[in-house]
C-alpha positions as CSV (number, residue, x, y, z in Angstrom):
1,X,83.7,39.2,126.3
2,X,82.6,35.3,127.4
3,X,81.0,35.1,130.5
4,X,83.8,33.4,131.8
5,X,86.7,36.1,131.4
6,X,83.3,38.5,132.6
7,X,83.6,37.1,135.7
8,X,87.0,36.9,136.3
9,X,87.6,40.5,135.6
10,X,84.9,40.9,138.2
11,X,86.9,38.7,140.4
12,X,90.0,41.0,140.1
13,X,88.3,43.9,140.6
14,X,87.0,42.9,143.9
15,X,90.3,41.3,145.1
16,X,91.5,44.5,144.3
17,X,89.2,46.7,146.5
18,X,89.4,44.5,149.6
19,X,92.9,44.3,149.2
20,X,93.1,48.3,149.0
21,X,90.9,48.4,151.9
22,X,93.1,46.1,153.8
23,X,95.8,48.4,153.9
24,X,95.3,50.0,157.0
25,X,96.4,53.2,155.7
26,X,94.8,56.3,156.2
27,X,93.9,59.0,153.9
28,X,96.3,61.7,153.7
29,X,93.3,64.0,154.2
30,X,93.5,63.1,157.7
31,X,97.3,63.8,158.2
32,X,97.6,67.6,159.8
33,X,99.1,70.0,157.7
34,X,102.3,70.8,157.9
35,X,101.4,74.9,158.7
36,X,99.8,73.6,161.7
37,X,103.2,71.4,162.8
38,X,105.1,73.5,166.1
39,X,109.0,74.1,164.9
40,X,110.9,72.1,167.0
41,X,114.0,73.5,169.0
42,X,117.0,73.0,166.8
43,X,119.5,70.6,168.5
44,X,123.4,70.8,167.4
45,X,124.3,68.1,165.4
46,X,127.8,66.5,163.9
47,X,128.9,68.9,161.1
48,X,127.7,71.8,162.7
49,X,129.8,75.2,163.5
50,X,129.4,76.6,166.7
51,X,130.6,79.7,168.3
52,X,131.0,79.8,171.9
53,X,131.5,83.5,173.5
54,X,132.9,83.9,176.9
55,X,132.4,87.8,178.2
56,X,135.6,89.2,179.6
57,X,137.0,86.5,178.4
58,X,137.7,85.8,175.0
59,X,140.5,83.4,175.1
60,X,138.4,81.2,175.8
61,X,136.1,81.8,172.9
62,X,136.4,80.1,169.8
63,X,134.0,78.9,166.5
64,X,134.9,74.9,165.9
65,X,132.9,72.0,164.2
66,X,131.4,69.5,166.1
67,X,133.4,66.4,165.5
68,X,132.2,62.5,164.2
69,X,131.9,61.9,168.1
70,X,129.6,64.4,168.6
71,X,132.2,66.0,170.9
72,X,133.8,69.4,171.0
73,X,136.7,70.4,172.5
74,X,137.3,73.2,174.9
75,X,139.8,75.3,176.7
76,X,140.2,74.4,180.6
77,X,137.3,71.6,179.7
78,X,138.7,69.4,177.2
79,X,135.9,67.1,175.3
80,X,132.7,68.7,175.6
81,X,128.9,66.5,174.3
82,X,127.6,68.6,171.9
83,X,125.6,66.4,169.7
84,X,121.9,66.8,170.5
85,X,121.8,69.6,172.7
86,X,120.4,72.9,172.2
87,X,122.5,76.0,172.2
88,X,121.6,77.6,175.6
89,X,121.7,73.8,177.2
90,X,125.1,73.6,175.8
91,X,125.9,77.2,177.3
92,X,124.8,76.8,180.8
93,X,126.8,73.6,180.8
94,X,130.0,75.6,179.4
95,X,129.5,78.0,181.8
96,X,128.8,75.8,184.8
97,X,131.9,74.0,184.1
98,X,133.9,77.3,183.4
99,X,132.4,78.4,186.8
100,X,135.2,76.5,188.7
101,X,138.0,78.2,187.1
102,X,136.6,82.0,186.5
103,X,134.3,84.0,188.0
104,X,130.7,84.2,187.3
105,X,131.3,83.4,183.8
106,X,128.5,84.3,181.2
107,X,128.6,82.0,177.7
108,X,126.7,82.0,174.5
109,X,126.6,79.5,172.5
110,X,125.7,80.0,168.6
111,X,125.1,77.7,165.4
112,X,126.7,79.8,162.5
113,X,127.2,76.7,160.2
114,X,124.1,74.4,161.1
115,X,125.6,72.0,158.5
116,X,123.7,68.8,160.3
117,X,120.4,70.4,159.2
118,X,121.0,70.4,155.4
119,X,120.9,67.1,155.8
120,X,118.1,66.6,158.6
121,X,116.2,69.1,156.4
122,X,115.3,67.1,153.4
123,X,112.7,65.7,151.5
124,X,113.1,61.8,150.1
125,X,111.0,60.2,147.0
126,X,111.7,56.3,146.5
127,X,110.2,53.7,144.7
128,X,109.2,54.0,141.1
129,X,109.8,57.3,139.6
130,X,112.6,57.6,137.3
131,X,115.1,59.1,139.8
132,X,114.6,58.3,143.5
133,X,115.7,61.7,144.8
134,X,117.2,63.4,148.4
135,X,116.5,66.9,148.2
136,X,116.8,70.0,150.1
137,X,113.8,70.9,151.5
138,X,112.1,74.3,150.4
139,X,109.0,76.4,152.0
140,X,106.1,76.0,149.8
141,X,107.5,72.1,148.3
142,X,104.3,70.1,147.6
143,X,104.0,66.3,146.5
144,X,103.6,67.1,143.0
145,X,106.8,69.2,143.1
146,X,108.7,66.6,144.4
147,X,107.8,64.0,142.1
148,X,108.1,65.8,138.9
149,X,111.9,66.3,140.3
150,X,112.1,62.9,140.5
151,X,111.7,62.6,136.7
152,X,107.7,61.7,137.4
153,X,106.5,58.1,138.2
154,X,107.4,54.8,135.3
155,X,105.3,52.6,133.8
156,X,105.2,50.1,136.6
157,X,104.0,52.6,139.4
158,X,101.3,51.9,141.4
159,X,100.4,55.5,141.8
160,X,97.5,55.7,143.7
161,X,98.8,53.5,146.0
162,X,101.7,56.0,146.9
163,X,102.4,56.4,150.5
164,X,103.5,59.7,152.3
165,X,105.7,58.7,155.5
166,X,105.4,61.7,157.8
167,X,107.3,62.1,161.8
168,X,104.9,63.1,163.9
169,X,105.2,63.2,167.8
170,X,109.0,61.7,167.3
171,X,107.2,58.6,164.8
172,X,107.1,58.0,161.6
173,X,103.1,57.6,160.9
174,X,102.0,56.7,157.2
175,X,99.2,58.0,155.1
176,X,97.6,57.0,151.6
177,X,98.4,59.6,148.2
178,X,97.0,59.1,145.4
179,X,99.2,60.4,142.6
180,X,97.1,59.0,139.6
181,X,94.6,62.1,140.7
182,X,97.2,64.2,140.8
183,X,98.6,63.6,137.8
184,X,96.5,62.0,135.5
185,X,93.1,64.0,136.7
186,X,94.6,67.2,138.2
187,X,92.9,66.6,141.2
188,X,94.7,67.8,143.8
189,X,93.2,67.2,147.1
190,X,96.0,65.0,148.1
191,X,99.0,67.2,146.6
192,X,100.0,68.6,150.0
193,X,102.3,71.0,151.4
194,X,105.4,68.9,152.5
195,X,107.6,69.7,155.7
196,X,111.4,68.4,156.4
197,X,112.1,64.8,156.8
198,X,109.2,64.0,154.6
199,X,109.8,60.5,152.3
200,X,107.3,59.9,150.2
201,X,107.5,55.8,148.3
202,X,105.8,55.0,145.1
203,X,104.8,50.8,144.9
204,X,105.5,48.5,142.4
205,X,102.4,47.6,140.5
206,X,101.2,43.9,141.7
207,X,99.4,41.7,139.4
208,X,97.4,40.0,142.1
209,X,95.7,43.5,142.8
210,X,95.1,43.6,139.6
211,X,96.9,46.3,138.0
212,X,99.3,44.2,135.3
């Protein structure tokens, strides 16, 4: 090797490390694990089936799917919001409501189809692996298994460069993996546990970083 294309690879390499170090990303060794996350409240969503109970009075009971609109409707009511509430929310409101035509009425209000969260529930891998893939969510999922059911990463994959985009507090924070260890090394330090609504993106490789 000439002295010359010596210090050019040096060049790159360096580039590359500031450039890495640029990022701003943190390590995904800092992101909390999923365990550790608090369930939050479920919220009825378009798609789902809900059955609303009225005691002593079950003509007014019925089990319908919450429309486009986010609206149901009800008997004596008419369009009632449904979208986004949580069951006993959505109760006390039916049975406020209800309150001016019958007496002291008592509702329940329960999800039996919670269609909406099949879809809320779902973890996303895009970028390049050889099948960007939506998939169902499942306890115990980890970064490694949803990669390999994306087909694994191509040739042009940055992979330790990948990026795991996580909601936290109601925002999307985003945190460094690096699947080359995972794969390539078996190190797997950053193959974590994944939780619903997890997307994790796989870069392009970039020849001014050096990796062409």
């Amino acid at each position: 090797m000439t002295t010359i294309t010596f210090v050019r690879a040096g060049l790159v390499a360096i580039l590359g490390l500031l450039i890495t170090a640029c990022t701003g990303l943190p390590s995904s060794s800092e992101m909390p694990p999923a365990s550790d996350l608090e369930p939050e409240p479920y919220e009825i969503g378009v798609g789902d089936t809900v059955s609303i109970h009225v005691w002593r009075n079950p003509e007014l009971g019925q089990s319908i799917v919450v429309r486009p609109d986010g609206f149901i409707s009800m008997p004596l009511m008419g369009d009632v919001k449904a979208e986004g509430k949580k069951p006993e929310v959505l109760a006390s409101e039916i049975s406020t409501t209800l309150g001016e035509f019958i007496r002291t009425p008592e509702v329940t209000v329960m999800v039996t189809n919670p269609l909406s969260k099949e879809f809320r529930n779902r973890i996303r891998v895009t970028g390049q692996v050889a099948s960007p893939q939506s998939v169902a969510f499942q306890p115990g999922m980890t970064v490694l298994d949803v990669v390999l059911m994306a087909g694994g990463i191509t040739d042009f994959a940055a992979d330790s460069r990948a990026v795991l985009h996580r909601q936290i507090n109601g925002e999307y924070q985003s945190f460094g993996l690096d699947l080359e260890a995972i794969l390539i090394d078996g190190d797997m330090r950053t193959n974590h546990a994944l939780q619903p609504g997890d997307v994790i993106s796989v870069p392009r490789k970039q020849l001014f970083r050096g990796e062409l």
